[in-house]
C-alpha positions as CSV (number, residue, x, y, z in Angstrom):
1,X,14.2,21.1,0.5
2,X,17.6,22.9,1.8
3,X,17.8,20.3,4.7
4,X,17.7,17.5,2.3
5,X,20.8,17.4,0.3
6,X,22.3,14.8,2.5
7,X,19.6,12.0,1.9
8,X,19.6,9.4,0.2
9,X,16.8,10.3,-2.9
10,X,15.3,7.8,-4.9
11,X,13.9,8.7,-8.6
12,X,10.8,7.3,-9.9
13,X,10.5,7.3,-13.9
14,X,9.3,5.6,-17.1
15,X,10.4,2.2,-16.0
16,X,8.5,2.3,-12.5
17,X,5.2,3.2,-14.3
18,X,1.8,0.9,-13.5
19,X,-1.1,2.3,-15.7
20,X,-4.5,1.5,-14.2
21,X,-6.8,-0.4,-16.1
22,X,-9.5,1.1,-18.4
23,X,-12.7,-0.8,-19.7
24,X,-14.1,-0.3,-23.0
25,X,-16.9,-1.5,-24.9
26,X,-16.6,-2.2,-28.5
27,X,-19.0,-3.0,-31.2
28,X,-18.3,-5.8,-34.4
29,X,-19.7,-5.9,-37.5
30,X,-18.8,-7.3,-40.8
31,X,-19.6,-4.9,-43.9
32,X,-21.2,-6.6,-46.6
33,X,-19.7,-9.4,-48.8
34,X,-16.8,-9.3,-45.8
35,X,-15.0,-13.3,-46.2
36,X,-12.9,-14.0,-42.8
37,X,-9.6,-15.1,-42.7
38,X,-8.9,-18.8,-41.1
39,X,-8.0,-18.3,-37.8
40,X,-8.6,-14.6,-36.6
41,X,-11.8,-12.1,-35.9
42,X,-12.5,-9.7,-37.9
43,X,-8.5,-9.1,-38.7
44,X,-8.1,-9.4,-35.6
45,X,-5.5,-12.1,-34.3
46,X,-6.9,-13.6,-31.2
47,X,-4.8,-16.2,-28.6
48,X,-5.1,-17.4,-24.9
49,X,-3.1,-14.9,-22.9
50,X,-0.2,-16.3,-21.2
51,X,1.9,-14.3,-18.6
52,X,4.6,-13.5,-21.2
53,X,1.7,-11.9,-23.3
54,X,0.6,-10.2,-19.8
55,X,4.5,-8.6,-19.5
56,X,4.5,-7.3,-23.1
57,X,1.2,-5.9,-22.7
58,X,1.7,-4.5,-19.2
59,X,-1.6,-6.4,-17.9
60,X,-2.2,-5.8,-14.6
61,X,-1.4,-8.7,-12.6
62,X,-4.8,-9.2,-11.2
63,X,-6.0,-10.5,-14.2
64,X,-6.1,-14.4,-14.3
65,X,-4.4,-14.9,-17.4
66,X,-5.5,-18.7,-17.9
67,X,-9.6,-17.0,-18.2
68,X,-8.4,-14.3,-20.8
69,X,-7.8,-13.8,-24.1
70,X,-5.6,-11.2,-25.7
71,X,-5.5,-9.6,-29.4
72,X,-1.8,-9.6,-30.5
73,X,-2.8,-8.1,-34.0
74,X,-5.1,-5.7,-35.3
75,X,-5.0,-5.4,-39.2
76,X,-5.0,-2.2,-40.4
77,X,-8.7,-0.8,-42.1
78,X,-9.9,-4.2,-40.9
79,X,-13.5,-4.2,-39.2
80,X,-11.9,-5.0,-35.8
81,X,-10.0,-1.7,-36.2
82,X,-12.8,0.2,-37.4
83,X,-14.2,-0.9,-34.5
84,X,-11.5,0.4,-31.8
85,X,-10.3,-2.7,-30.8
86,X,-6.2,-2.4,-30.7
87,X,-3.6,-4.7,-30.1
88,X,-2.9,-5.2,-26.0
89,X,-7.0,-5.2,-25.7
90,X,-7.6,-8.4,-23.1
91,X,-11.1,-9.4,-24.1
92,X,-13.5,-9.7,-21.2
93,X,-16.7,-10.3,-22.4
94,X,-18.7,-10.9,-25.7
95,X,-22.1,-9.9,-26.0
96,X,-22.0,-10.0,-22.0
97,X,-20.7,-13.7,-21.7
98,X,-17.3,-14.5,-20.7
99,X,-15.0,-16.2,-23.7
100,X,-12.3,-18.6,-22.7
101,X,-11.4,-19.9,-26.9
102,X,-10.1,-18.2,-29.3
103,X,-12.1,-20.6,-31.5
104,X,-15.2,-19.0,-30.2
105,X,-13.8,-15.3,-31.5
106,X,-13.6,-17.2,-35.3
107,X,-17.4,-18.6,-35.0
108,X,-18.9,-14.7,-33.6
109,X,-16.7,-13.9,-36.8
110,X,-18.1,-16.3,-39.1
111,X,-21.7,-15.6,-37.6
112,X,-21.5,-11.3,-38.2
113,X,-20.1,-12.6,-42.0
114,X,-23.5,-14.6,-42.5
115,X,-25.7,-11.6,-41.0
116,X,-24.8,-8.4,-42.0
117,X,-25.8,-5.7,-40.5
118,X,-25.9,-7.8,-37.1
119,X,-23.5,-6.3,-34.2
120,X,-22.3,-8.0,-30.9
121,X,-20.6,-6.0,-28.3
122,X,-17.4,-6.6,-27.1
123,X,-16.0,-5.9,-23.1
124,X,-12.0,-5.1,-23.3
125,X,-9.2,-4.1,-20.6
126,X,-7.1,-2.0,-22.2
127,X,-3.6,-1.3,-20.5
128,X,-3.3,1.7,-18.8
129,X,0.7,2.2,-19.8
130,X,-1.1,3.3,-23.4
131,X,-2.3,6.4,-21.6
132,X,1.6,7.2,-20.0
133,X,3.2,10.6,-21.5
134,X,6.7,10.1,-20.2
135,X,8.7,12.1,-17.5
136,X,7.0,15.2,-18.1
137,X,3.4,13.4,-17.6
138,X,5.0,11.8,-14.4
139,X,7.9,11.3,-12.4
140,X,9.7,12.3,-9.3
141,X,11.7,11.1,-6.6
142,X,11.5,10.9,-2.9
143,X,14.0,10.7,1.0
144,X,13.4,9.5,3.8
145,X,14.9,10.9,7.1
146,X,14.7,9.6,10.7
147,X,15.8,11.2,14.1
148,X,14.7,10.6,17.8
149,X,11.4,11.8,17.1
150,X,9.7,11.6,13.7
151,X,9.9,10.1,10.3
152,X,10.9,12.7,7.8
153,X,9.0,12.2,4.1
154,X,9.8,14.0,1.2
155,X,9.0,14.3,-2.6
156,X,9.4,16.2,-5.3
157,X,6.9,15.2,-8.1
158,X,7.1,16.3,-12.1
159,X,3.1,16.7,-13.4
160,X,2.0,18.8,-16.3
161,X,-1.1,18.5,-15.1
162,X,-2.4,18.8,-11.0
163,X,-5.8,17.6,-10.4
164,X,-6.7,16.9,-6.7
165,X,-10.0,18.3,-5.5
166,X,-11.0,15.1,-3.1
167,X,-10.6,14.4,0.3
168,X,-10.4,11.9,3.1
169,X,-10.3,8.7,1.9
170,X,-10.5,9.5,-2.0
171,X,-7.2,11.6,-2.4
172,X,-5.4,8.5,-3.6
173,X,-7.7,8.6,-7.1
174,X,-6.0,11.3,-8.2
175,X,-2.6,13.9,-7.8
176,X,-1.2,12.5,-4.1
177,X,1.7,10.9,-2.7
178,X,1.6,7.5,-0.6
179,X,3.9,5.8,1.9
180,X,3.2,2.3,3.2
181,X,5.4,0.9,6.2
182,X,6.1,-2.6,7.4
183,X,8.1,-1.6,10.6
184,X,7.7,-5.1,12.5
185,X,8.7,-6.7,9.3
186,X,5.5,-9.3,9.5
187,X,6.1,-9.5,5.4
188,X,2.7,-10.6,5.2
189,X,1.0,-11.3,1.4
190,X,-2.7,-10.7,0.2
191,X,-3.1,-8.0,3.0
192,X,-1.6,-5.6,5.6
193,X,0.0,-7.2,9.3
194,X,-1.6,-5.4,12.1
195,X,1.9,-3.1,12.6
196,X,1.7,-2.1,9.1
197,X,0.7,1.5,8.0
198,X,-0.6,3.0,5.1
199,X,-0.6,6.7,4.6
200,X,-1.2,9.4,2.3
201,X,-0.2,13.2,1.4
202,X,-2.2,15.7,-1.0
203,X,-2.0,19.3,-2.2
204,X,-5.4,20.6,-3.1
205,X,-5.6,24.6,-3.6
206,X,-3.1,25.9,-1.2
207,X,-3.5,23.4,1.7
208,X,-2.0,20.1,2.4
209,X,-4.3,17.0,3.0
210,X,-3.0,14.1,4.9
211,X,-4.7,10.9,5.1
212,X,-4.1,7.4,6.8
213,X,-5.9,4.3,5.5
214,X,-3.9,1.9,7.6
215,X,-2.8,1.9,11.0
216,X,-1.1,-0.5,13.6
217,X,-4.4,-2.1,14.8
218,X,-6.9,0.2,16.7
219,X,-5.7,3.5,15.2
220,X,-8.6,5.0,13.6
221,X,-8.6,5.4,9.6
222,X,-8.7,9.3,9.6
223,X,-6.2,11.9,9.8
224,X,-3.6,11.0,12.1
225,X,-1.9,13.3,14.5
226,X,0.7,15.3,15.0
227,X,1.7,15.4,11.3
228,X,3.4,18.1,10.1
229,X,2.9,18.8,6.5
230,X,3.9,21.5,3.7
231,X,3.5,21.1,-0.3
232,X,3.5,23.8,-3.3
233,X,3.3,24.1,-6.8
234,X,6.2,25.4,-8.4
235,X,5.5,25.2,-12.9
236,X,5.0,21.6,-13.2
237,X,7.1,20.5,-9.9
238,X,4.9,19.5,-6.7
239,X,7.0,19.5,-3.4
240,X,6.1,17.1,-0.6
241,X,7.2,17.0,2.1
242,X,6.0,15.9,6.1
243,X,7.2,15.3,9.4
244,X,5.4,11.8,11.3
245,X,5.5,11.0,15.1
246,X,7.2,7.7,15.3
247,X,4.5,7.2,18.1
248,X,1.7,7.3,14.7
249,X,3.8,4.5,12.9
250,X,4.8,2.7,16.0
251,X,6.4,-0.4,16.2
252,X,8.7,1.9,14.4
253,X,12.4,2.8,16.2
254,X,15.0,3.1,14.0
255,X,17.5,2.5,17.0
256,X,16.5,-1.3,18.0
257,X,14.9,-2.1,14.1
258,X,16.9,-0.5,11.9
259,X,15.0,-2.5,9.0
260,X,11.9,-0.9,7.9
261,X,9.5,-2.5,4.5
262,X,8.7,0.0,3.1
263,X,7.2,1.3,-0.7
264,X,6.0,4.6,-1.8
265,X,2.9,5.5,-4.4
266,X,3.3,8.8,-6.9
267,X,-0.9,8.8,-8.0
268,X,-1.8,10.5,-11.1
269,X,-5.1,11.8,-12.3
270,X,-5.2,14.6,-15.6
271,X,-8.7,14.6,-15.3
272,X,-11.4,14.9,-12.1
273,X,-12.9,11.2,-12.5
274,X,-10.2,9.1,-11.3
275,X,-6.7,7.7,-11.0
276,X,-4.7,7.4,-14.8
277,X,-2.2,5.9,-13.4
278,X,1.2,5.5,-10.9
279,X,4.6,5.5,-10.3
280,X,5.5,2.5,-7.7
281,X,8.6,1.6,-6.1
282,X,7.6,-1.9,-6.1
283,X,5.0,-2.2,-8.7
284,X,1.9,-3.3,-7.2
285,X,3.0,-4.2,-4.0
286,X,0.6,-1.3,-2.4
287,X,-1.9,-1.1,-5.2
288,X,-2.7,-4.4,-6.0
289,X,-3.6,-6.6,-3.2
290,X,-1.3,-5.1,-0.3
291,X,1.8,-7.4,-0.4
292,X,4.2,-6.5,2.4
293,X,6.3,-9.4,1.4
294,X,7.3,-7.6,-1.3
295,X,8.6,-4.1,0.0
296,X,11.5,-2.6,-0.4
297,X,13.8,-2.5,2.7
298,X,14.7,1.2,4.2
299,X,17.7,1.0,6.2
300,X,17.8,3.8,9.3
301,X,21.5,4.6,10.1
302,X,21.6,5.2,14.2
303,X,22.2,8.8,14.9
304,X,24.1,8.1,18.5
305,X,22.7,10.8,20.1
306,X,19.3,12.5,21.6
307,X,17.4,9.8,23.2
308,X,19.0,8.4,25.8
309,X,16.4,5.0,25.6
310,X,15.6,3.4,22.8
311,X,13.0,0.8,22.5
312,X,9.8,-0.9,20.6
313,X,7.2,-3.1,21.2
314,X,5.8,-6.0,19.3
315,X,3.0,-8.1,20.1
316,X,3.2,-12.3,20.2
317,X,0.4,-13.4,22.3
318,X,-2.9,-11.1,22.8
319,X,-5.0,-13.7,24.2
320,X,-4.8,-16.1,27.2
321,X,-6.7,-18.1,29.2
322,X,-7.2,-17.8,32.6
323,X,-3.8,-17.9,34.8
324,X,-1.7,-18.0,31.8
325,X,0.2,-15.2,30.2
326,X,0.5,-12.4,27.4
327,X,3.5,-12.4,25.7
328,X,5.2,-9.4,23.9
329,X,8.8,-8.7,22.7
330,X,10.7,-5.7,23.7
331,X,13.6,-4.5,21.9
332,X,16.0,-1.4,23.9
333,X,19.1,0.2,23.6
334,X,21.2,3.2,25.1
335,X,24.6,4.2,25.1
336,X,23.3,5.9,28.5
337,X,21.0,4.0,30.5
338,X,21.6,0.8,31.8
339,X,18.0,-0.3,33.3
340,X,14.8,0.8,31.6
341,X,11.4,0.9,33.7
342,X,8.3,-1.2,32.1
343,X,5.1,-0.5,33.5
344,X,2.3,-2.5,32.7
345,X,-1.6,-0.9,33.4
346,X,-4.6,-3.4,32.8
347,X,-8.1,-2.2,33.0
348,X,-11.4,-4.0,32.7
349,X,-13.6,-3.4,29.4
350,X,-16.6,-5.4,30.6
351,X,-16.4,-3.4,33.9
352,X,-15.3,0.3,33.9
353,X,-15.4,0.7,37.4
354,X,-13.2,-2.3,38.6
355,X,-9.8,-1.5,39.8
356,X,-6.9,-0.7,37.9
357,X,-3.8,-3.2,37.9
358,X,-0.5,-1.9,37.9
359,X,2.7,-3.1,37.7
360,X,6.3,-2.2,37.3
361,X,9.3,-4.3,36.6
362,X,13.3,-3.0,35.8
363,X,15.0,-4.8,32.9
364,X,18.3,-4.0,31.8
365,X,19.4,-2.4,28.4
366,X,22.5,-2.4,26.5
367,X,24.7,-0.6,23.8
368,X,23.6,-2.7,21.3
369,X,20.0,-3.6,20.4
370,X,18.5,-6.5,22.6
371,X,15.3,-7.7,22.4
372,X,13.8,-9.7,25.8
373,X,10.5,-11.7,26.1
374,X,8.0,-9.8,28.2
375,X,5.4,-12.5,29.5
376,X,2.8,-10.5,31.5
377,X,0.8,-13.3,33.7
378,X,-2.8,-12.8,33.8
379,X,-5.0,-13.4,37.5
380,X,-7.6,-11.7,36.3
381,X,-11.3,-13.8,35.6
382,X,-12.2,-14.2,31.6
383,X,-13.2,-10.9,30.1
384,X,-12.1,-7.9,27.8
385,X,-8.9,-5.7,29.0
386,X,-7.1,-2.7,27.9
387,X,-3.6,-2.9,28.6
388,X,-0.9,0.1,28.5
389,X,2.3,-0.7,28.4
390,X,5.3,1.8,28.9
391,X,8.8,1.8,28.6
392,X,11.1,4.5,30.4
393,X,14.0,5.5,32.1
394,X,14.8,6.1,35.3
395,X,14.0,9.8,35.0
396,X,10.8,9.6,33.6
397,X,11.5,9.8,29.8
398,X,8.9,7.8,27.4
399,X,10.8,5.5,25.2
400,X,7.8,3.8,23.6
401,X,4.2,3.1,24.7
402,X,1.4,0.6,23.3
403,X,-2.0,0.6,24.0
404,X,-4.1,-2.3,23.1
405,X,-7.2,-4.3,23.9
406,X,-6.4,-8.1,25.1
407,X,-8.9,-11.2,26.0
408,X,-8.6,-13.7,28.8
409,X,-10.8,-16.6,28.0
410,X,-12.0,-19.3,30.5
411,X,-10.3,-22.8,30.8
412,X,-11.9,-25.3,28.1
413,X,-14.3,-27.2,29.9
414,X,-14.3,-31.1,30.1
């Protein structure tokens, strides 16, 4: 990590951990001659959950608080302790049937009193922040870089214990790091935008697995290429660290959009089954419900030099009817250029062997970021297309490219 001194390093600790979950099943009884106390279970207390309870509990925030209920005491030697229920338990089901009352949990009280030696089986979701053992369990901290060519990732990671012997899609249940990237700032909520990536970094043994679950739309969910990667154990410190095409995480280019969401994921495991728990930049944000809108913002400084063009692509219309237009916006700068070639190729899915339509068109760039409305005007009949759009200069030299399938539909008829 000698080549990282001058980045900007974030830490990850205590504060940013997000236990996952566990589910337990409990059984009540009431010994023998046992009298219950108005108003709780067992000496158990038992209210609604409310999201203040959900914050001192550290509920996870997929839980709809207005079906649950919580236990905000547990007597000591009481039965409900004897049992294993603990305070922070959210109660999920009672004998397999959801309970919505706390007045409910003082009848199944009253009811074990009358019958002793009867049991009923209790469903809890137990707080994963219980299981979190502090810096040396987890933490770390993590840069980001950015020059003409790649986004630089790097972490270093404190775990007393490495687990990670998955792969593919299943690293992220235990020891792995993961990045997720809203370049085109779509902000969107419940759910990645289609420029939105997702992707993840693992050491298992002595080699480095790299996995992406999201891409911008049409990039397979596999391995994606051209990342470099390197990670070692060193005691109880794992080193991350990787080297991304921007062409992988396109409509990323630092140059034109220096605004990037973005939120990383430290994953922890201690045992072979499945994820304990994480450290989050923005808790939940990739982990619960992909949310976007709630990123962090990663601000690229400009490095003024190396690439003499600039540019990025972003979609606004992929569909048109016949004789209308695509629309896309183009963003370019250059502190060396002046005129940028675009060159538009359209090919026929629904017929292969049809022609191939080019064209070319010179648009002018500036110093500063500019972003222009492409509109690409359509004379093709109603079908399936791929289009391949380029941006370069004058010599030859890529700026960005975008591949992408687009649909001209027929006029509505009458």
């Amino acid at each position: 990590l000698s080549e990282w001194q001058a980045a900007d390093w974030k830490s990850l600790g205590p504060a940013d951990w997000f236990g996952d979950s566990s589910r337990h099943v409990i059984t009540l009884s009431a010994p023998e001659g046992y009298t219950p106390s108005p108003g709780d279970c067992l000496g158990a207390r038992i209210q609604k959950l409310t999201p203040e309870l959900m914050e001192r509990y550290a509920v996870e925030a997929f839980i709809e608080y207005e079906d649950y209920l919580v236990a905000t005491y547990v007597e000591p030697g009481s039965p409900a302790e004897a049992a294993g229920l603990r305070e922070g338990d959210v109660i999920h089901t009672v004998d397999r049937e959801r309970v919505r009352n706390p007045l409910a949990m003082e009848r199944l009280a009253a009811r074990l009193a009358r019958q002793p030696g009867s049991k009923a089986e209790m469903e809890v979701i137990r707080s994963g922040r219980t299981r979190y053992g502090g810096e040396k369990d987890l933490s770390g901290s993590f840069a980001f870089l950015v020059d003409d060519n790649h986004l630089y990732f790097a972490a270093r990671v404190s775990d007393d214990v490495h687990v990670q012997d998955l792969e593919g899609w299943d690293i992220w249940q235990q020891d792995c790091v993961q990045i997720a990237l809203d370049p085109a700032l779509e902000a969107t909520k419940g759910g990645y935008g289609e420029n939105d990536h997702e992707i993840g970094f693992a050491l298992r043994g002595n080699e480095t697995l790299v996995w992406r679950w999201k891409g911008r739309r049409g990039q397979p969910v596999q391995r994606p290429e051209g990342v470099r990667t390197a990670a070692v154990r060193r005691g109880t410190e794992t080193i991350y660290e990787a080297a991304i095409p921007l062409r992988e995480i396109a409509p990323f280019a630092s140059e034109v959009w220096p605004l990037c969401g973005v939120n990383v994921v430290i994953n922890d495991s201690d045992q072979t089954e499945t994820r304990k728990g994480r450290l989050e930049l923005v808790a939940g944000a990739t982990t619960r419900g992909k949310n976007p809108d709630r990123f962090a913002m990663f601000h690229t400084q400009p490095t003024g030099h190396g690439r003499r063009l600039s540019a990025g692509i972003t979609w606004d219309r992929r569909c048109a009817q016949e004789g209308g237009a695509l629309q896309a916006t183009l963003a370019l700068c250059s502190t060396e250029t002046r005129e940028a070639i675009v060159r538009v190729e359209m090919r026929s899915l629904d017929s292969p062997s049809s022609s191939l339509s080019v064209r070319e068109t010179t648009v002018p760039v500036t110093p500063e970021p500019r972003a222009l409305t492409l509109e690409i005007s359509s004379a093709s009949p109603a079908g399936r297309y791929l289009l391949d759009i380029s941006v370069r200069t004058k010599s030859g030299q890529l700026a960005a490219r975008d591949r992408l399938p687009v649909f001209i539909y027929p006029p509505a008829r009458r």
